[in-house]
Each structure stands twice: as structure tokens, then as C-alpha cells.
C-alpha positions as CSV (number, residue, x, y, z in Angstrom):
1,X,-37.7,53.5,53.8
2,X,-37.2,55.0,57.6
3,X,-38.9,53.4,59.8
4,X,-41.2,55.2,62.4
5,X,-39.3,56.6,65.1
6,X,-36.1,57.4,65.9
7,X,-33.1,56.1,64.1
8,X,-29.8,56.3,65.0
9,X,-27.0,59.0,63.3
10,X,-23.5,57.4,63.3
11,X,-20.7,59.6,64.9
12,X,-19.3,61.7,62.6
13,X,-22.2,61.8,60.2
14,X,-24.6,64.6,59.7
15,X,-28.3,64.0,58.9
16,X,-30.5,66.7,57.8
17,X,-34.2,66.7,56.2
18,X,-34.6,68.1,52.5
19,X,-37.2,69.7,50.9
20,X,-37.6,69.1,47.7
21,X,-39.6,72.5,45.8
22,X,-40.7,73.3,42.0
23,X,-42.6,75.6,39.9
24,X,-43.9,74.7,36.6
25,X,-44.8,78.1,35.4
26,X,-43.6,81.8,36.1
27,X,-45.0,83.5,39.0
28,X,-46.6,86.2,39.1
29,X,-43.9,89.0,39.9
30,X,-42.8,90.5,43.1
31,X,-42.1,94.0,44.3
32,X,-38.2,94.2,43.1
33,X,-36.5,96.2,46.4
34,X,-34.3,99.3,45.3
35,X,-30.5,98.0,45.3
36,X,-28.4,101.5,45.5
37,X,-25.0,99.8,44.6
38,X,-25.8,96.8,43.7
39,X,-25.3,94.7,40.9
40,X,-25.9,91.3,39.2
41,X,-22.6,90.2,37.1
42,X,-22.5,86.7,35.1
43,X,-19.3,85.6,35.3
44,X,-18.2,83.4,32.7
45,X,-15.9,80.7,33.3
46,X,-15.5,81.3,36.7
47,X,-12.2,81.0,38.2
48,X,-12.2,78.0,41.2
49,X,-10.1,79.7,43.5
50,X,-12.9,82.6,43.4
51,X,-15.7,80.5,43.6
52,X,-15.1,78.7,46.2
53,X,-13.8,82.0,48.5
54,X,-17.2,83.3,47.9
55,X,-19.2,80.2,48.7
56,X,-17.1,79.7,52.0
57,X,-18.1,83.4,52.5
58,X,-21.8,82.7,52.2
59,X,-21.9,78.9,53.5
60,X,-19.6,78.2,56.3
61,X,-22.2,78.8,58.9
62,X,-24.3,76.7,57.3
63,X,-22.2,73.7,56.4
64,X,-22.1,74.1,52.8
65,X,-19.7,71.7,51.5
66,X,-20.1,69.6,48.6
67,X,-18.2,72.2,46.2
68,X,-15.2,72.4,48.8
69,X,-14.8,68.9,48.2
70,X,-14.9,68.4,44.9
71,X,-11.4,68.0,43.4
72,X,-10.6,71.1,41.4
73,X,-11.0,69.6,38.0
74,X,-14.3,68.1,38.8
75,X,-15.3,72.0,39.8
76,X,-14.1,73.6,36.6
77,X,-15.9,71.3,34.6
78,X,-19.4,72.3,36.5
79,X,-18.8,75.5,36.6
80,X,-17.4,75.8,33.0
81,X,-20.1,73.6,32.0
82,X,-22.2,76.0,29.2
83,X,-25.7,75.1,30.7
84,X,-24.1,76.2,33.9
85,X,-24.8,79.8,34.5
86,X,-22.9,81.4,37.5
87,X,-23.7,84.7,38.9
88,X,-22.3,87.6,41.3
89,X,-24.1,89.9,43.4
90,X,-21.4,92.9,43.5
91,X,-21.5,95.8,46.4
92,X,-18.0,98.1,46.3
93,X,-16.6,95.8,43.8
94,X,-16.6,92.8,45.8
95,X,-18.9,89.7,45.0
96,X,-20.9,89.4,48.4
97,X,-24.2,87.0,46.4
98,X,-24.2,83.9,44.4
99,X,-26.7,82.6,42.5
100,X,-26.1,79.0,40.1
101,X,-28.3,78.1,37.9
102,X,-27.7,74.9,36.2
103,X,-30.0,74.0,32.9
104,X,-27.6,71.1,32.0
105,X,-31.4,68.8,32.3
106,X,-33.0,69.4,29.4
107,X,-36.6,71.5,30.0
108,X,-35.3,71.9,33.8
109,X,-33.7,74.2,35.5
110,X,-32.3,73.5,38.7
111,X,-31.5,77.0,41.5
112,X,-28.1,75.1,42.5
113,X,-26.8,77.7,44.9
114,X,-28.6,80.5,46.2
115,X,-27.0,83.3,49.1
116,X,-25.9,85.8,50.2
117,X,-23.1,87.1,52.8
118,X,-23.6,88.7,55.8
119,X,-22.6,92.2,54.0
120,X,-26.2,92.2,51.7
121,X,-28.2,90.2,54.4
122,X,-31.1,92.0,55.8
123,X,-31.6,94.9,52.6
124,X,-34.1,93.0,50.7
125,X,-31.2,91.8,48.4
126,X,-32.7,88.5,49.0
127,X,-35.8,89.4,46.9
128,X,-34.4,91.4,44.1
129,X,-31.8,88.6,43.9
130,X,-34.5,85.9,43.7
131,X,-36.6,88.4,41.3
132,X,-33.6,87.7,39.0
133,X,-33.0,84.1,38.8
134,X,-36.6,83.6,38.2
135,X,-36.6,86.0,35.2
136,X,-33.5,84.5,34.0
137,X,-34.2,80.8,34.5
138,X,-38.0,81.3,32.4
139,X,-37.0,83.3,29.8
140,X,-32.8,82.3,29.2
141,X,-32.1,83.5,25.9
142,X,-31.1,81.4,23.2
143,X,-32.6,78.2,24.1
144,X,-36.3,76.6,24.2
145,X,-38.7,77.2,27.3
146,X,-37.9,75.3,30.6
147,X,-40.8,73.5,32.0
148,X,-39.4,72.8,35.7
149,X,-37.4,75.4,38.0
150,X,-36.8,73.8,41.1
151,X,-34.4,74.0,44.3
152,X,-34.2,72.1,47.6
153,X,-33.3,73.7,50.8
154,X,-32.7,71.8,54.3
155,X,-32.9,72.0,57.9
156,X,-29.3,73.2,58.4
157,X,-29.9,75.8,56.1
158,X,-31.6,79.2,57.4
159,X,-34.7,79.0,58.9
160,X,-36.1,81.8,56.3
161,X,-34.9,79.8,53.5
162,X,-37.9,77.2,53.4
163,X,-40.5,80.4,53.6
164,X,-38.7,82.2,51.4
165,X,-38.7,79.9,48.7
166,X,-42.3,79.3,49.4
167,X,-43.3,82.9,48.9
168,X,-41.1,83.1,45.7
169,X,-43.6,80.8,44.0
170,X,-42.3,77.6,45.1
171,X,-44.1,74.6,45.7
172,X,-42.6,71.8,47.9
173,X,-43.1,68.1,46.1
174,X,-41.1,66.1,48.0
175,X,-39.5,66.0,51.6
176,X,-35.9,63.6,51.4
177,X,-33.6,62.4,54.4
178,X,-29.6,63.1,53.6
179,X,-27.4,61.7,55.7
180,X,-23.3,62.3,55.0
181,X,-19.9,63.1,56.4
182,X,-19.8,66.0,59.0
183,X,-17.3,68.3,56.8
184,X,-15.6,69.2,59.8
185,X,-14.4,66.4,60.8
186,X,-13.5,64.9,57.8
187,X,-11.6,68.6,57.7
188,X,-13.6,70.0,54.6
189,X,-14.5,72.4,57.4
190,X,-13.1,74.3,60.5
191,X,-14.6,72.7,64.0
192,X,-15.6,76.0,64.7
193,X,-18.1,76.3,61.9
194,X,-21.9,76.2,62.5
195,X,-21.4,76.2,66.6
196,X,-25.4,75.7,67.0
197,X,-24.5,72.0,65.3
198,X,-22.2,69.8,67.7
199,X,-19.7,67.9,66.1
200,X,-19.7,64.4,67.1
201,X,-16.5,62.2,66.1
202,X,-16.3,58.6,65.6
């Protein structure tokens, strides 16, 4: 347990506060916003190289990085995993979305990765995308009833996200500290991503 106060980050280390958030039945549903050229594609068996390009695309700038270090075996076998569902948002045949949703705990289903890039920001794909994984992660064919959805979000993320998630139907349960390796400068990263964070090296 933290103590009160303030306690010291060590150089090279990022710390960020987690919110934990869950929802133990569907919501009621949401307004889905007209998407002119938009679609949602599963892709099965998602190829690594792709994967990765487009969650670079959508997490740079917010220090996502736990999937660019993963060695590429250790990848595949999550996202080949068959209670491992991975999804595209496509505009002009390019994926510009992601959404994960991994059932691999039985009755639970966890929203692993959730975003968009700056190409569908801003067009209320956010909603229709989040309109989706909710249908999908309630009523997944094939398989019994979840009882859990659930997703955390942090304070390096987007300052929308934690609202957002809140106004999907979300319920925060639990608030965490994470502390871990600054991706840039263990080079996961370029130094030049997320400027708004200052790197701090050891």
C-alpha cells in the first residue's frame, strides 16, 4: 500500500493511475452516429506486422506499449488466441480503428484495446465504435452469456477516455497505481513520442 503523500518515481520509470471500470449487464443503447464509409471488419488471425502498424498508429502519442514489446511469438499467440476477437475500423480501405476484445476468462469479457487514429477522431466514430463492442461482447455468438465486460483506462491516456467509458455504461470499481519502464527509453518508443510527458533517464 502507498503511503500518504508523495512518493518518489525512479528515473526512467513511468507511473500512471488506473481506473479499473465494469458493467454487469447491457446498457441501455445509445444513439449509433451515421458512419458514411465506414466499416467494422473482424480480422481473423491477424498478421503481427499489421497489428502492430496500426496500434503504433493509434497509440504512440499515448505511450501504448506493452504489445510493441512482446516478442512476436508471444503476439501471435494472443492475437491468434480463439477467445481473442480482433477488429478493424476501415475508412478508404485502410484500418484507421481497433477494437480487442478478449473472452479468454471464462463469463468475462475484457475491452483490451480500444482507439482510434487521428483520421476517424472527432466524427462520432468513437460512439458507433463503442456501440459495437458492447453488442458484440453481450451477445457473442456461439458461446454462453458473459457476466463481466470491463476495461481500464489511465491518466496518460486521453483525457475523454475516462468520461467516455463512463457514459458508455461503465462503472469504475477500482482505481490501481502502475508504475513501469518509460518505452522510450528503454527504445520500445521514439523520444519524441508523447512531448506533454518528459522523459527522464536514469
Amino acid at each position: 500500500m502507498l503511503p500518504d503523500g508523495y512518493s518518489d518515481v525512479p528515473a526512467g520509470k513511468l507511473a500512471a493511475v488506473v481506473t479499473c471500470l465494469e458493467m454487469q449487464a447491457p446498457p441501455a443503447g445509445r444513439k449509433d452516429p451515421e458512419q458514411l464509409g465506414i466499416t467494422l471488419d473482424r480480422i481473423e488471425r491477424p498478421d503481427v506486422a499489421w497489428y502492430r502498424d496500426l496500434y503504433s498508429r493509434i497509440g504512440t502519442e499515448w505511450l501504448w506499449a506493452s504489445r510493441l514489446a512482446l516478442a512476436e511469438g508471444d503476439l501471435a499467440a494472443i492475437l491468434h488466441h480463439p477467445d481473442v476477437e480482433v477488429y478493424a475500423v476501415m475508412k478508404d480501405g485502410r484500418a484507421e480503428g481497433l477494437l480487442e476484445l478478449d473472452f479468454r476468462e471464462e463469463g468475462t469479457c475484457e475491452l483490451a484495446f480500444f482507439g482510434l487514429t487521428p483520421a476517424t477522431i472527432g466524427n462520432g466514430t468513437g460512439r458507433w465504435l463503442m456501440n459495437r463492442a458492447i453488442s458484440q461482447a453481450w451477445s457473442r455468438q456461439g458461446h454462453a452469456p458473459i457476466q463481466r465486460f470491463w476495461v481500464h483506462t489511465c491518466t496518460l491516456d486521453s483525457a475523454q477516455a475516462l468520461g467516455f467509458y463512463i457514459r458508455s455504461g461503465f462503472t469504475p470499481v477500482k482505481r490501481q497505481i502502475e508504475v513501469f519502464d518509460d518505452p522510450r527509453v528503454t527504445g520500445v518508443l521514439p523520444e519524441t513520442a508523447a512531448p506533454a510527458v518528459p522523459v527522464i533517464r536514469p
